[in-house]
N, C-alpha and C positions, 0 to 999 in steps of 0.2 A: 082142584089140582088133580091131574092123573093119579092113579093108583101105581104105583113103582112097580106092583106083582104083575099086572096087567100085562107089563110090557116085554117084549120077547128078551130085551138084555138082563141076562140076571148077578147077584156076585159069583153064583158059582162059573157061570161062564167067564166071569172075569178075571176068579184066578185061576180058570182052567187053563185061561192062555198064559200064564207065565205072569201077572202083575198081583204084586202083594199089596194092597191097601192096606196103611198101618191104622189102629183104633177104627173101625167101621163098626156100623152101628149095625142092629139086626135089619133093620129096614131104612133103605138108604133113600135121603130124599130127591125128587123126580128131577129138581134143578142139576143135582150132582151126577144122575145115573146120564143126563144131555151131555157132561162135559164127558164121564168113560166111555158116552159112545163116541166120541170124538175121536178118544183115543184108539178103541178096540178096532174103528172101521176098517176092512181090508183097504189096500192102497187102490188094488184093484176097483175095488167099488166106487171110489170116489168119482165124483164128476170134472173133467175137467175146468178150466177157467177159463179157456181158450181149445173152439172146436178143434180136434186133430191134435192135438198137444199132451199126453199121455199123464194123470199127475203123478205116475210112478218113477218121473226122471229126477232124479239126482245130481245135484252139482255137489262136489266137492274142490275145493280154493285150495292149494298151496302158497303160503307166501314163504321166497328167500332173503329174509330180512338182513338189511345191509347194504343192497347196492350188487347186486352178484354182474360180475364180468362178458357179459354179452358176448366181448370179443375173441375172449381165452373158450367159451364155450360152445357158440358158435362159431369156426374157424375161417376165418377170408385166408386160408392157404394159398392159394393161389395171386394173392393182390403181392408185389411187390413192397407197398408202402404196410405194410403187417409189418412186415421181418425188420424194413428199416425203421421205425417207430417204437417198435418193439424187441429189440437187440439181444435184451436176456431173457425177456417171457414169452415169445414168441414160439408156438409149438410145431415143433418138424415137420414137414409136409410127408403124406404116407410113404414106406418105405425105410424108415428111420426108425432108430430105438424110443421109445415111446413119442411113437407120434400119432399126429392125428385121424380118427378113424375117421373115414372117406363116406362124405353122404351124394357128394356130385362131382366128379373130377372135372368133367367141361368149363363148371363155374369155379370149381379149387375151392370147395366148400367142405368143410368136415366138420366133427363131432372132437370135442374134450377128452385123449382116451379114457379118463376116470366114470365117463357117462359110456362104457360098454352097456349096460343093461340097458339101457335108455334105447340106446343103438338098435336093440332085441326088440325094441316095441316098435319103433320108426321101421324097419324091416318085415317086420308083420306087417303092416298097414293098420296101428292101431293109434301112431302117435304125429304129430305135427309141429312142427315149428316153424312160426309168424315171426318174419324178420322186420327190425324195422321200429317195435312200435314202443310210442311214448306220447308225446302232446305238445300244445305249442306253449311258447315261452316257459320252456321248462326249470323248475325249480330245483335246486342241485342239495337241497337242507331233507338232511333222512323224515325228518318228522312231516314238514309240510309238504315232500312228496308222496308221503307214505297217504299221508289224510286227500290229498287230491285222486291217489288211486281208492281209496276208500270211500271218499262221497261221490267222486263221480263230478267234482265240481272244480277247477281251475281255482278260484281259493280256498280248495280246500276245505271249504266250510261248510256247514250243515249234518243231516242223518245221513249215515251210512247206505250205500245204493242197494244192500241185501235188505236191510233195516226196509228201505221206503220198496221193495218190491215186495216184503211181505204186509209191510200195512198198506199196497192200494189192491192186495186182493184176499184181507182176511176177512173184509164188511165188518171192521170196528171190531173184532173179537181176539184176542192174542192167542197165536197157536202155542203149545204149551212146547212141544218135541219141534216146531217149523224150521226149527237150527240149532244146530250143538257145532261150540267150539271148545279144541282140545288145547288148553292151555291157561297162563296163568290169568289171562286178562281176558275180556269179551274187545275183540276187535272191534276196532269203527263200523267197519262195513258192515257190521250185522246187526247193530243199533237203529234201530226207529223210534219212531215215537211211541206206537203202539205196542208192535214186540221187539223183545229182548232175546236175545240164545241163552242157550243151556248152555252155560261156562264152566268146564272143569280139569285140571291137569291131571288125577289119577282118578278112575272110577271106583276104587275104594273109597275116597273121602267124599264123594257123592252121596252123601244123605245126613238124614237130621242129626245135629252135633251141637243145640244147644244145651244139652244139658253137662256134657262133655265142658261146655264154654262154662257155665253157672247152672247151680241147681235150680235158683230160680227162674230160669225161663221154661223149666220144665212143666211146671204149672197151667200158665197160660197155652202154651202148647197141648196139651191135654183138652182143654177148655174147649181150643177151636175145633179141636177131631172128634169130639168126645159130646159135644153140647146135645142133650136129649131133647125130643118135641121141635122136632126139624122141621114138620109139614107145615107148618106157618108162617116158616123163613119165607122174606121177600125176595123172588131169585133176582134183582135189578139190586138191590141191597148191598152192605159196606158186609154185613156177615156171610153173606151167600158168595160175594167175592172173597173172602181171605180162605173162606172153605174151598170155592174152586180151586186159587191158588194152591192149598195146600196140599192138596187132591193131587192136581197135576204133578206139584215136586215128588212128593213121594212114587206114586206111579211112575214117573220118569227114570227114579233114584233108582227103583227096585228092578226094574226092566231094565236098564242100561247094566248095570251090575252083573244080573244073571247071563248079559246076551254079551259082556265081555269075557266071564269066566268060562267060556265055551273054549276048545283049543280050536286055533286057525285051522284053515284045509290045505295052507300053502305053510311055506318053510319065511317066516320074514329072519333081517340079517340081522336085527339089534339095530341100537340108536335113536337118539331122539325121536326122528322124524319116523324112522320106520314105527316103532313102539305108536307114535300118534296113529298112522296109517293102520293099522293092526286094529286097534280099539276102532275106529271108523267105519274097518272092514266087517266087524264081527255086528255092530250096530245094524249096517247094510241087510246082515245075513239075516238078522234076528226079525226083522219088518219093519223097524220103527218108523210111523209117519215123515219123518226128516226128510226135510227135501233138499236141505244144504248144510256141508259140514269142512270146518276150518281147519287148517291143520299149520302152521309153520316150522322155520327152523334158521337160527340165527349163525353169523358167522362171517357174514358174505363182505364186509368192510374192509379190504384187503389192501390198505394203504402200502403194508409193508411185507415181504417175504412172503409175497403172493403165490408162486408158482408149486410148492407141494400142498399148501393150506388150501387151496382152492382146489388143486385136484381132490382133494381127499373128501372136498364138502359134496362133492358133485358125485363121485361113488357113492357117499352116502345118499343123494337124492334119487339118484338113478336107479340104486338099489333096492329101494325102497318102493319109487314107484311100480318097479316091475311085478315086487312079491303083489302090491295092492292089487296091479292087475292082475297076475296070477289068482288069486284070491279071489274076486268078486266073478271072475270066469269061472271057475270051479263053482261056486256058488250057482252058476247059470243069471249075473245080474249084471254082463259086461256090454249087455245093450241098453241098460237102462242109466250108467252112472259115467257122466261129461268129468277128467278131474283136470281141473283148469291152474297152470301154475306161472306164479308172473313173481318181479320184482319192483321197488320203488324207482328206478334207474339203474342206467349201467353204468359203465366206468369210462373215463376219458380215453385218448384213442392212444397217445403216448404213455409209455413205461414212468414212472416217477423214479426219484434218483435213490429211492431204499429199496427198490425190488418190488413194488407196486402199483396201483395207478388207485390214484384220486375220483373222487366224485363225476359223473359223466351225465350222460343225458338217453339214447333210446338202446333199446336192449331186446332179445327174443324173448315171447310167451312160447308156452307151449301145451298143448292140447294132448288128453289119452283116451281113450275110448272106440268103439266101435262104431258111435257117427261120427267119428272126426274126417275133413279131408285129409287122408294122411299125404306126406312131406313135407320141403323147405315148400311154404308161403309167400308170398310178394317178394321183395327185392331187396339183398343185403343192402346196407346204406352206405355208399359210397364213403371211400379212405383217402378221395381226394379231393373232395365239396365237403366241407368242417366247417363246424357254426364254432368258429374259437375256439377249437381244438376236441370237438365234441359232432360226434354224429348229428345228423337230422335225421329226425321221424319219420317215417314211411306210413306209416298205420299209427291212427288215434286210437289208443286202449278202450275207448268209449265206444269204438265200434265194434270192438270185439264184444262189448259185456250187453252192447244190443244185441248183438244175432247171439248170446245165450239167451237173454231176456225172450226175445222173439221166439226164436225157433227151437230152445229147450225149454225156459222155464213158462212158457204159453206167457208172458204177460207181455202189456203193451210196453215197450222200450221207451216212449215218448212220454210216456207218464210218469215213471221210475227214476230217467234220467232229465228228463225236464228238457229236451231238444229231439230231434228226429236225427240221426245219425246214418251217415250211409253204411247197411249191414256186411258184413265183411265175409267173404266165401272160405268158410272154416269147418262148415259142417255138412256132409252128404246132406244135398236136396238145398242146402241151402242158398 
């Protein structure tokens, strides 16, 4: 077996960069020092998986859990059958006390005015909004559409499509840091067979807390960080796994921790979603290997007294995205990070009779970055061709998350999503 001293990685370089391995041994064995290079590699250095494909790109996901309003947020001002459909929620056409911020007047297309910041990005040339998209025979149930936008699979079923794009290009190995999501659950989509994300809602409760739980698990824990006469461990072995494992959490736990308690470079506004963007940003800054990082924010269900509730969720989204790009610009990292944000569906095309609208069918994504094509994308969905009182789809969501697949995350799209999709013109060059 190698000599560990041999080798150019040492611990002092390890914790010179910022990662505290808890109980380490004076001489660490050769299997373990293979996984910290995994960790320490600059991003830089890595090779890619796909020629021309940077593996410095970053996707970050938003999801607006609930069903967010398509219509109230992307605006058909201009369409006639808006206003009469929509009689009490229907937002002013420009000109008017809080109306809608104008993205196309030819088309009579606006913005939500609670998505002013949003507006600031779409005006730079840094954001995009894809009208239109959803999928066929669409499912109106939050759970089973939410799992259809998650696996990437019409029912819904099976591994997560982040899940299955990072097990067909890890070569059987789980990336320890390959995805972090911020919240209480590990989302579908980041589920595979092979890896799992880093799942946590506050980066303080990220780290070992068994003993906190019972004393006696403090023991065995000990045992596995602590076990002397390592050089004989088998690294293929049930021991030399639960030490990698453990390896990795800790490293993870101690690194994310120090690269959250950094203060931001940008001003963020408070709130859920911004506090998750914030933690994400600072991750960003710090280097971590992560190639993808989750963030949600609920609310969006708006059966009833929909018209201030909604505006208010959409300042908070808007707000929020801009500090994040603010943020990772200053940082100098707003060519490297795609942040992709969709919902499970939109809402139906008419007002329901309590001041809201019911469960619908396609709805806008929307794109932030510095390869995005910015503007309005394909073609709002017609308000006078209704599938039962419910838009049709313009754009299959699955074509959007190939041409990330393809042309941001280097991997093949046809493997990940299990069909060839036709790739959708959303990203400069692409």
């Amino acid at each position: 077996m190698p000599d560990p001293k041999s080798d150019a990685f040492t611990r002092r370089l390890f914790l010179r960069q910022g990662l505290t391995l808890a109980s380490m041994m004076s001489t660490t064995p050769w299997f373990l020092e293979q996984t910290a290079h995994g960790v320490m590699t600059p991003l830089d250095a890595l090779t890619s998986s796909r020629p021309g494909v940077p593996e410095d790109h970053v996707l970050v996901v938003v999801q607006l859990g609930g069903g967010n309003d398509g219509l109230n947020t992307v605006v058909p001002y201009g369409d006639r059958m808006y206003n009469t459909l929509r009689p009490q929620l229907a937002i002013p056409a420009p000109g008017r006390t809080d109306s809608v911020l104008s993205l196309d007047d030819s088309a009579g297309i606006g913005l939500n005015p609670g998505l002013a910041s949003f507006k600031d990005l779409f005006d730079d040339g840094v954001a995009s909004i894809i009208q239109g998209v959803g999928y066929p025979n669409p499912n109106r149930s939050h759970f089973t559409s939410m799992d259809i936008w998650h696996t990437a699979a019409l029912d819904g079923k099976g591994d997560g499509w982040l899940g299955r794009y990072f097990d067909n290009n890890c070569n059987g190995t789980p990336e320890a840091e390959g995805m972090i999501s911020i919240g209480r659950e590990a989302p579908l989509a980041m589920n595979g067979v092979i890896n799992k994300p880093v799942t946590f809602e506050s980066s303080e409760l990220f780290q070992w807390s068994g003993r906190r739980v019972h004393d006696s698990l403090e023991a065995p824990y000990k045992e596995i960080n602590e076990t002397p006469e390592l050089d004989g461990v088998d690294p293929e072995g049930q021991l030399a796994f639960l030490l990698r494992t453990s390896m990795d959490a800790q490293v993870s736990s101690d690194r994310i921790r120090t690269a959250v308690a950094k203060q931001p470079l940008v001003h963020y506004p408070g709130g859920n979603l911004s506090d998750q963007l914030r933690v994400i940003g600072a991750m960003i800054r710090d280097g971590l290997s992560t190639r993808v990082y989750y963030a949600s924010i609920g609310g969006f269900d708006t059966h009833a007294n929909q018209a201030g509730t909604h505006q208010r969720l959409l300042r908070q989204v808007g707000d929020s995205l801009k500090s994040f790009y603010e943020d990772i610009k200053a940082q100098g990292n707003s060519s490297r990070v795609l942040t992709m944000v969709f919902s499970e569906f939109g809402r139906r095309v008419a007002q329901n009779a309590s001041g809201g609208t019911d469960h619908g069918t396609a709805a806008p994504m929307y794109l932030i970055g510095d390869m995005v094509r910015p503007g309005l994308l394909g073609s709002h969905p017609s308000l006078n061709d209704l599938d039962q009182g419910d838009l049709k789809f313009t754009v299959d969501f699955r074509s959007i998350y190939a041409t990330v697949l393809d042309d941001w995350l280097g991997a093949s799209s046809r493997d990940v999503l299990g069909a060839q999709f036709r790739a959708a013109n959303v990203l400069r060059g692409s």
